[in-house]
Backbone as CSV, one residue per row, in Angstrom:
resi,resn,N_x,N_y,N_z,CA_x,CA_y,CA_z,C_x,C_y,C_z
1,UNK,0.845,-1.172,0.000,0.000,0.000,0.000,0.898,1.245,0.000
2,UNK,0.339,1.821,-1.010,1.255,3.182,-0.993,0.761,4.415,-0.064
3,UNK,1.259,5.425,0.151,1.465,6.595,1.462,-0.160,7.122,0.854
4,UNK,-0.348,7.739,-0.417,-1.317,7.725,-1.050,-2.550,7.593,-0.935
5,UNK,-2.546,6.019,-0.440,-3.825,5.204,-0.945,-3.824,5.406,0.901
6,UNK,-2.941,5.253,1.851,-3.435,4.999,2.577,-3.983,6.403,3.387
7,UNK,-3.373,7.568,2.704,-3.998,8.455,2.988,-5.576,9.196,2.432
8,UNK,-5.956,8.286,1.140,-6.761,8.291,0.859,-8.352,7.776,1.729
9,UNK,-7.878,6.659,2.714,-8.811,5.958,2.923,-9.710,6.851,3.949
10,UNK,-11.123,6.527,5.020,-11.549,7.399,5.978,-10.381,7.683,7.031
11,UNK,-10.978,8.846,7.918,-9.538,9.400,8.654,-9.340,8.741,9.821
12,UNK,-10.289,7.442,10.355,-10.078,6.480,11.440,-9.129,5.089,10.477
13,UNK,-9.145,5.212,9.581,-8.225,3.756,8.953,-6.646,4.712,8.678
14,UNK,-6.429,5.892,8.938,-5.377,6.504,8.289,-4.361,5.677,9.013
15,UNK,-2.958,5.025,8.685,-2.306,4.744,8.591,-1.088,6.193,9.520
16,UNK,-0.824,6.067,11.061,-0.600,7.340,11.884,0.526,7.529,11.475
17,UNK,1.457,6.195,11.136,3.326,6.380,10.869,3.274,7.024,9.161
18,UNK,2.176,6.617,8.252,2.374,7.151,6.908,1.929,8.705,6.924
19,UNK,0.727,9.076,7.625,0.491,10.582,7.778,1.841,11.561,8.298
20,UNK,1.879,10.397,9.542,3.554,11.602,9.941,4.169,11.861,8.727
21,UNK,4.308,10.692,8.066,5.457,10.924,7.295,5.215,12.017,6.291
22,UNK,3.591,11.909,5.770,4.248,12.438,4.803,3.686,14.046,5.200
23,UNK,3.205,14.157,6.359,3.418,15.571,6.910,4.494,16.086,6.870
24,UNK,5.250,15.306,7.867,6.738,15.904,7.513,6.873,16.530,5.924
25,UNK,6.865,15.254,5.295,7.483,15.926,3.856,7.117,17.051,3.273
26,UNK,5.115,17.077,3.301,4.548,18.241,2.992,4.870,19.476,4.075
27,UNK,5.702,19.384,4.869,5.872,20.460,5.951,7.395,20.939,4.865
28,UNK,8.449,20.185,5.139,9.656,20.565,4.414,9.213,21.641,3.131
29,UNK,8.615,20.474,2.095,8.228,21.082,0.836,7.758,22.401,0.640
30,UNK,6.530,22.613,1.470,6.286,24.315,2.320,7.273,25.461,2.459
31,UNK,8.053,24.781,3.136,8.712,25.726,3.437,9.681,26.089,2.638
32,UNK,10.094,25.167,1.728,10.677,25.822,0.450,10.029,26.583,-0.530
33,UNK,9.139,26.252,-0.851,8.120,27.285,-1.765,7.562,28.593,-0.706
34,UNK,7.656,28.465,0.313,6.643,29.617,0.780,8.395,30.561,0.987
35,UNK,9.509,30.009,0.756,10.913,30.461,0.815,11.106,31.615,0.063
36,UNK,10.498,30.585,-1.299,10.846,30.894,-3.083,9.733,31.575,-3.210
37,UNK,8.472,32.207,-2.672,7.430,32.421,-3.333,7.744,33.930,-2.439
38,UNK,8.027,34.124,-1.203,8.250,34.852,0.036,9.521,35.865,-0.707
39,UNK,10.677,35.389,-1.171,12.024,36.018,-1.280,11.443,36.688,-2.497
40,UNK,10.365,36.361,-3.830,9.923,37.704,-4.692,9.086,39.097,-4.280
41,UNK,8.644,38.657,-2.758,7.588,39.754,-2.680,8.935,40.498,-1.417
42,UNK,9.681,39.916,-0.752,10.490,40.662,0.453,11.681,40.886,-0.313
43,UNK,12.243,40.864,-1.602,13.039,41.099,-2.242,14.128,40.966,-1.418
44,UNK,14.426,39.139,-0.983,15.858,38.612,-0.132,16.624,38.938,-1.116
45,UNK,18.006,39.300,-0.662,18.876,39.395,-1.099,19.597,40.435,-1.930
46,UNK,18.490,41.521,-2.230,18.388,42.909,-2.524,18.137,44.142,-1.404
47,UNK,17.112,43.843,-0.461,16.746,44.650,-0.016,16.878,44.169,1.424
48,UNK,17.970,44.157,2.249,17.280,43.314,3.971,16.198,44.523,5.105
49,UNK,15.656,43.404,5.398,14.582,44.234,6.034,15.905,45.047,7.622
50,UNK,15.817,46.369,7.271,16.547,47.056,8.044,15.325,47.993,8.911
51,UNK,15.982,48.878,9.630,14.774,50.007,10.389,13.857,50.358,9.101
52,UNK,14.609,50.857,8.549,14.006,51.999,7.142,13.738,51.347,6.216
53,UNK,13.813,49.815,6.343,13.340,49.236,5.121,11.300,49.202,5.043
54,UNK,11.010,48.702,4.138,9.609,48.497,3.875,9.243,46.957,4.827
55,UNK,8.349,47.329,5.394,7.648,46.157,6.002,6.567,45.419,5.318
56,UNK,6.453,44.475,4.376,5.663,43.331,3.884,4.059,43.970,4.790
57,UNK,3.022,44.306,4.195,1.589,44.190,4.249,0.583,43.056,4.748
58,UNK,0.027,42.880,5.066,-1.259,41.733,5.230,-1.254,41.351,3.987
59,UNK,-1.488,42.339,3.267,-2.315,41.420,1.742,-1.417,40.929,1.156
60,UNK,0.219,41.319,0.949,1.472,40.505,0.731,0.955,39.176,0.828
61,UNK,0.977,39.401,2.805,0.988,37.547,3.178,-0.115,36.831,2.305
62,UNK,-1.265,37.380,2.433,-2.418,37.108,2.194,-2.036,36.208,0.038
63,UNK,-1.550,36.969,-0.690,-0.845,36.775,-1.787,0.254,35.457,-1.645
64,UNK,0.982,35.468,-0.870,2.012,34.342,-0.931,1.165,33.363,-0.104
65,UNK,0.308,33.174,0.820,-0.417,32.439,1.036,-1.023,31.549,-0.177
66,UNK,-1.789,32.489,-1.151,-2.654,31.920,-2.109,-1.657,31.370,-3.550
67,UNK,-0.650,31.632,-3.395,0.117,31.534,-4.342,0.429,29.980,-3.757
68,UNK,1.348,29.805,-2.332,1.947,28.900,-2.191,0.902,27.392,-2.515
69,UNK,-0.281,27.752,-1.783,-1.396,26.357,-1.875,-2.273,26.273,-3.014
70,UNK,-1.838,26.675,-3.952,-2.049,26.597,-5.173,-1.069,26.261,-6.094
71,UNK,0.009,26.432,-5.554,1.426,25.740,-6.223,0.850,24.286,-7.131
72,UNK,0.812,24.457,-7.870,0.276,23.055,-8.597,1.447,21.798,-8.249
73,UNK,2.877,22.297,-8.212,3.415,20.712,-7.517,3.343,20.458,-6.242
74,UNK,3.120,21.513,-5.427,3.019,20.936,-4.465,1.545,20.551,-4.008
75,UNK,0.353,20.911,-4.908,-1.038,19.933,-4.782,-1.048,18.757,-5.429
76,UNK,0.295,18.258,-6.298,0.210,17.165,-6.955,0.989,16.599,-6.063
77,UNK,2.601,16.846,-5.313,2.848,16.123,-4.438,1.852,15.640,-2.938
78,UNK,1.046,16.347,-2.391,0.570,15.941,-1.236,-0.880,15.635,-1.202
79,UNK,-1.448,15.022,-0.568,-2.917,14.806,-0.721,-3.363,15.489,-0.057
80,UNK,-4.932,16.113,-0.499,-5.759,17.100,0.431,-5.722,17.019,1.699
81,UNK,-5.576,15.713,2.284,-5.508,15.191,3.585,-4.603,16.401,4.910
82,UNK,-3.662,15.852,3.714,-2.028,16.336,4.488,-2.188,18.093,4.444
83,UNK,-2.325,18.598,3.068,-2.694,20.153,2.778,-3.884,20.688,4.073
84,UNK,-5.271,20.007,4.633,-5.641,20.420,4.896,-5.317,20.806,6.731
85,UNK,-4.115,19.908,6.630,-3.254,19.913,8.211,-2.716,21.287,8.401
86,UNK,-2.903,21.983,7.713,-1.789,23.506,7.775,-2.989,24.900,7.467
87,UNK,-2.875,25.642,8.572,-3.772,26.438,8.577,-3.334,27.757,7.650
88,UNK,-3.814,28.295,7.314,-4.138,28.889,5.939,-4.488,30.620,6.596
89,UNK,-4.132,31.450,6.091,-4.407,32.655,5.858,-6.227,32.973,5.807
90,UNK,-6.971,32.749,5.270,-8.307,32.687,5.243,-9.080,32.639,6.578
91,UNK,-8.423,31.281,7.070,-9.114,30.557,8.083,-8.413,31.134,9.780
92,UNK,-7.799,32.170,10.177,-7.498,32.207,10.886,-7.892,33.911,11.485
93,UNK,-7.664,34.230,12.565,-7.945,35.718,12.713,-7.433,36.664,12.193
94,UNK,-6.042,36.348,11.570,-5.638,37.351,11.072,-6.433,37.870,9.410
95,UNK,-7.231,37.112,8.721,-8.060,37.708,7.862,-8.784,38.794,8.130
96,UNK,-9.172,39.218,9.465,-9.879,40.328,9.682,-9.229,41.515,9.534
97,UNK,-7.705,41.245,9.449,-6.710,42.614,9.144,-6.809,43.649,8.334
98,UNK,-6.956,44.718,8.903,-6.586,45.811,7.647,-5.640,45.244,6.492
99,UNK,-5.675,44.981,5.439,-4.934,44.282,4.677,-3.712,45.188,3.845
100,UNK,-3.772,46.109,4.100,-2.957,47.476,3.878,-1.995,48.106,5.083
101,UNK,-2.391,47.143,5.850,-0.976,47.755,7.380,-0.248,47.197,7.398
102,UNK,0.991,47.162,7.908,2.281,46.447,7.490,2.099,45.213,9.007
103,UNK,2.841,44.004,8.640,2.163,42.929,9.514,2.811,43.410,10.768
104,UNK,2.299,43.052,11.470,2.704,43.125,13.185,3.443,41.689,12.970
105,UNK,5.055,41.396,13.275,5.491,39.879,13.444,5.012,39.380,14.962
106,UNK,4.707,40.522,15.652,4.646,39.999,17.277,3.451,39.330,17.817
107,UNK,2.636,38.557,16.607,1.814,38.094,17.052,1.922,36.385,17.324
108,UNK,1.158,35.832,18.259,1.208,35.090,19.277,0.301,34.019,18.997
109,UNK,-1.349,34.305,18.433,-2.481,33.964,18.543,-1.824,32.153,18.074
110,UNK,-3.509,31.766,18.837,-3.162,30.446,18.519,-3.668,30.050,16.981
111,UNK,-3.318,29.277,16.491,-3.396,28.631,15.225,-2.970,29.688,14.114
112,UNK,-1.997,30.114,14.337,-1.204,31.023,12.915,-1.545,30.766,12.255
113,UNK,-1.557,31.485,10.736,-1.149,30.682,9.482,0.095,30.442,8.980
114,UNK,0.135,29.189,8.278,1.459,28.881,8.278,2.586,29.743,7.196
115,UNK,1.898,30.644,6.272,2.554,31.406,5.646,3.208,32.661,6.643
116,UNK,2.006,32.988,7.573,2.876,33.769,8.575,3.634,33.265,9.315
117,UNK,3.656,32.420,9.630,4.987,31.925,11.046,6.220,31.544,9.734
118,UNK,6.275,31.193,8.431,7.129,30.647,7.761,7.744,32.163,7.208
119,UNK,7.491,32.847,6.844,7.592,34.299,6.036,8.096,35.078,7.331
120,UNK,7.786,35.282,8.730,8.104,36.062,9.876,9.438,35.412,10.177
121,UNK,9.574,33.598,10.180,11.083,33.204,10.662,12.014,34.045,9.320
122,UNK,11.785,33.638,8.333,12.279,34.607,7.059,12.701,35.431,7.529
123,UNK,12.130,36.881,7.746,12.156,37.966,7.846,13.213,38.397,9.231
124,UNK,12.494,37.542,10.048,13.978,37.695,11.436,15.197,37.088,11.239
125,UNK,15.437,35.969,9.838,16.843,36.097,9.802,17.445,36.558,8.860
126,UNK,16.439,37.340,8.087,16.857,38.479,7.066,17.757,39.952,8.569
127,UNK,17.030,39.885,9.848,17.248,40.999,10.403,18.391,40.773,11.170
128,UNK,18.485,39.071,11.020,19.696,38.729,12.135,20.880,39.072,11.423
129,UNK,21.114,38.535,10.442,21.917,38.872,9.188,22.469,40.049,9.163
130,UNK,21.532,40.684,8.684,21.803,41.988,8.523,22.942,43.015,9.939
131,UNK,22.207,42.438,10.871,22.390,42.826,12.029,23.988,42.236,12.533
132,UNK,24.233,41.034,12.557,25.777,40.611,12.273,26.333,41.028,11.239
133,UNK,26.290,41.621,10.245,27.257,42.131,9.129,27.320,43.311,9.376
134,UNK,26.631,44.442,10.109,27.201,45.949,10.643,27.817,45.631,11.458
Protein backbone atom coordinates (compact mmCIF):
# COMPACT_ATOMS: atom_id res chain seq x y z
CA UNK A 1 0.00 0.00 0.00
CA UNK A 2 1.26 3.18 -0.99
CA UNK A 3 1.47 6.59 1.46
CA UNK A 4 -1.32 7.72 -1.05
CA UNK A 5 -3.82 5.20 -0.95
CA UNK A 6 -3.44 5.00 2.58
CA UNK A 7 -4.00 8.45 2.99
CA UNK A 8 -6.76 8.29 0.86
CA UNK A 9 -8.81 5.96 2.92
CA UNK A 10 -11.55 7.40 5.98
CA UNK A 11 -9.54 9.40 8.65
CA UNK A 12 -10.08 6.48 11.44
CA UNK A 13 -8.23 3.76 8.95
CA UNK A 14 -5.38 6.50 8.29
CA UNK A 15 -2.31 4.74 8.59
CA UNK A 16 -0.60 7.34 11.88
CA UNK A 17 3.33 6.38 10.87
CA UNK A 18 2.37 7.15 6.91
CA UNK A 19 0.49 10.58 7.78
CA UNK A 20 3.55 11.60 9.94
CA UNK A 21 5.46 10.92 7.30
CA UNK A 22 4.25 12.44 4.80
CA UNK A 23 3.42 15.57 6.91
CA UNK A 24 6.74 15.90 7.51
CA UNK A 25 7.48 15.93 3.86
CA UNK A 26 4.55 18.24 2.99
CA UNK A 27 5.87 20.46 5.95
CA UNK A 28 9.66 20.56 4.41
CA UNK A 29 8.23 21.08 0.84
CA UNK A 30 6.29 24.31 2.32
CA UNK A 31 8.71 25.73 3.44
CA UNK A 32 10.68 25.82 0.45
CA UNK A 33 8.12 27.29 -1.76
CA UNK A 34 6.64 29.62 0.78
CA UNK A 35 10.91 30.46 0.81
CA UNK A 36 10.85 30.89 -3.08
CA UNK A 37 7.43 32.42 -3.33
CA UNK A 38 8.25 34.85 0.04
CA UNK A 39 12.02 36.02 -1.28
CA UNK A 40 9.92 37.70 -4.69
CA UNK A 41 7.59 39.75 -2.68
CA UNK A 42 10.49 40.66 0.45
CA UNK A 43 13.04 41.10 -2.24
CA UNK A 44 15.86 38.61 -0.13
CA UNK A 45 18.88 39.40 -1.10
CA UNK A 46 18.39 42.91 -2.52
CA UNK A 47 16.75 44.65 -0.02
CA UNK A 48 17.28 43.31 3.97
CA UNK A 49 14.58 44.23 6.03
CA UNK A 50 16.55 47.06 8.04
CA UNK A 51 14.77 50.01 10.39
CA UNK A 52 14.01 52.00 7.14
CA UNK A 53 13.34 49.24 5.12
CA UNK A 54 9.61 48.50 3.88
CA UNK A 55 7.65 46.16 6.00
CA UNK A 56 5.66 43.33 3.88
CA UNK A 57 1.59 44.19 4.25
CA UNK A 58 -1.26 41.73 5.23
CA UNK A 59 -2.31 41.42 1.74
CA UNK A 60 1.47 40.50 0.73
CA UNK A 61 0.99 37.55 3.18
CA UNK A 62 -2.42 37.11 2.19
CA UNK A 63 -0.85 36.78 -1.79
CA UNK A 64 2.01 34.34 -0.93
CA UNK A 65 -0.42 32.44 1.04
CA UNK A 66 -2.65 31.92 -2.11
CA UNK A 67 0.12 31.53 -4.34
CA UNK A 68 1.95 28.90 -2.19
CA UNK A 69 -1.40 26.36 -1.88
CA UNK A 70 -2.05 26.60 -5.17
CA UNK A 71 1.43 25.74 -6.22
CA UNK A 72 0.28 23.05 -8.60
CA UNK A 73 3.41 20.71 -7.52
CA UNK A 74 3.02 20.94 -4.46
CA UNK A 75 -1.04 19.93 -4.78
CA UNK A 76 0.21 17.16 -6.95
CA UNK A 77 2.85 16.12 -4.44
CA UNK A 78 0.57 15.94 -1.24
CA UNK A 79 -2.92 14.81 -0.72
CA UNK A 80 -5.76 17.10 0.43
CA UNK A 81 -5.51 15.19 3.59
CA UNK A 82 -2.03 16.34 4.49
CA UNK A 83 -2.69 20.15 2.78
CA UNK A 84 -5.64 20.42 4.90
CA UNK A 85 -3.25 19.91 8.21
CA UNK A 86 -1.79 23.51 7.78
CA UNK A 87 -3.77 26.44 8.58
CA UNK A 88 -4.14 28.89 5.94
CA UNK A 89 -4.41 32.66 5.86
CA UNK A 90 -8.31 32.69 5.24
CA UNK A 91 -9.11 30.56 8.08
CA UNK A 92 -7.50 32.21 10.89
CA UNK A 93 -7.95 35.72 12.71
CA UNK A 94 -5.64 37.35 11.07
CA UNK A 95 -8.06 37.71 7.86
CA UNK A 96 -9.88 40.33 9.68
CA UNK A 97 -6.71 42.61 9.14
CA UNK A 98 -6.59 45.81 7.65
CA UNK A 99 -4.93 44.28 4.68
CA UNK A 100 -2.96 47.48 3.88
CA UNK A 101 -0.98 47.76 7.38
CA UNK A 102 2.28 46.45 7.49
CA UNK A 103 2.16 42.93 9.51
CA UNK A 104 2.70 43.12 13.18
CA UNK A 105 5.49 39.88 13.44
CA UNK A 106 4.65 40.00 17.28
CA UNK A 107 1.81 38.09 17.05
CA UNK A 108 1.21 35.09 19.28
CA UNK A 109 -2.48 33.96 18.54
CA UNK A 110 -3.16 30.45 18.52
CA UNK A 111 -3.40 28.63 15.22
CA UNK A 112 -1.20 31.02 12.91
CA UNK A 113 -1.15 30.68 9.48
CA UNK A 114 1.46 28.88 8.28
CA UNK A 115 2.55 31.41 5.65
CA UNK A 116 2.88 33.77 8.57
CA UNK A 117 4.99 31.92 11.05
CA UNK A 118 7.13 30.65 7.76
CA UNK A 119 7.59 34.30 6.04
CA UNK A 120 8.10 36.06 9.88
CA UNK A 121 11.08 33.20 10.66
CA UNK A 122 12.28 34.61 7.06
CA UNK A 123 12.16 37.97 7.85
CA UNK A 124 13.98 37.69 11.44
CA UNK A 125 16.84 36.10 9.80
CA UNK A 126 16.86 38.48 7.07
CA UNK A 127 17.25 41.00 10.40
CA UNK A 128 19.70 38.73 12.13
CA UNK A 129 21.92 38.87 9.19
CA UNK A 130 21.80 41.99 8.52
CA UNK A 131 22.39 42.83 12.03
CA UNK A 132 25.78 40.61 12.27
CA UNK A 133 27.26 42.13 9.13
CA UNK A 134 27.20 45.95 10.64
Amino acid sequence: MTNDSALDMDVHDINPVAFERALRSASLDLQQIIATVAGRYLDSGRRRYSSDARLPTWRTLLTIDEQVFENRGFRSRHNETVRATFVRFEDSRLSGMDLDEPVDWRRDDDNLPTVYLLVRAVVQAESTNVATQD
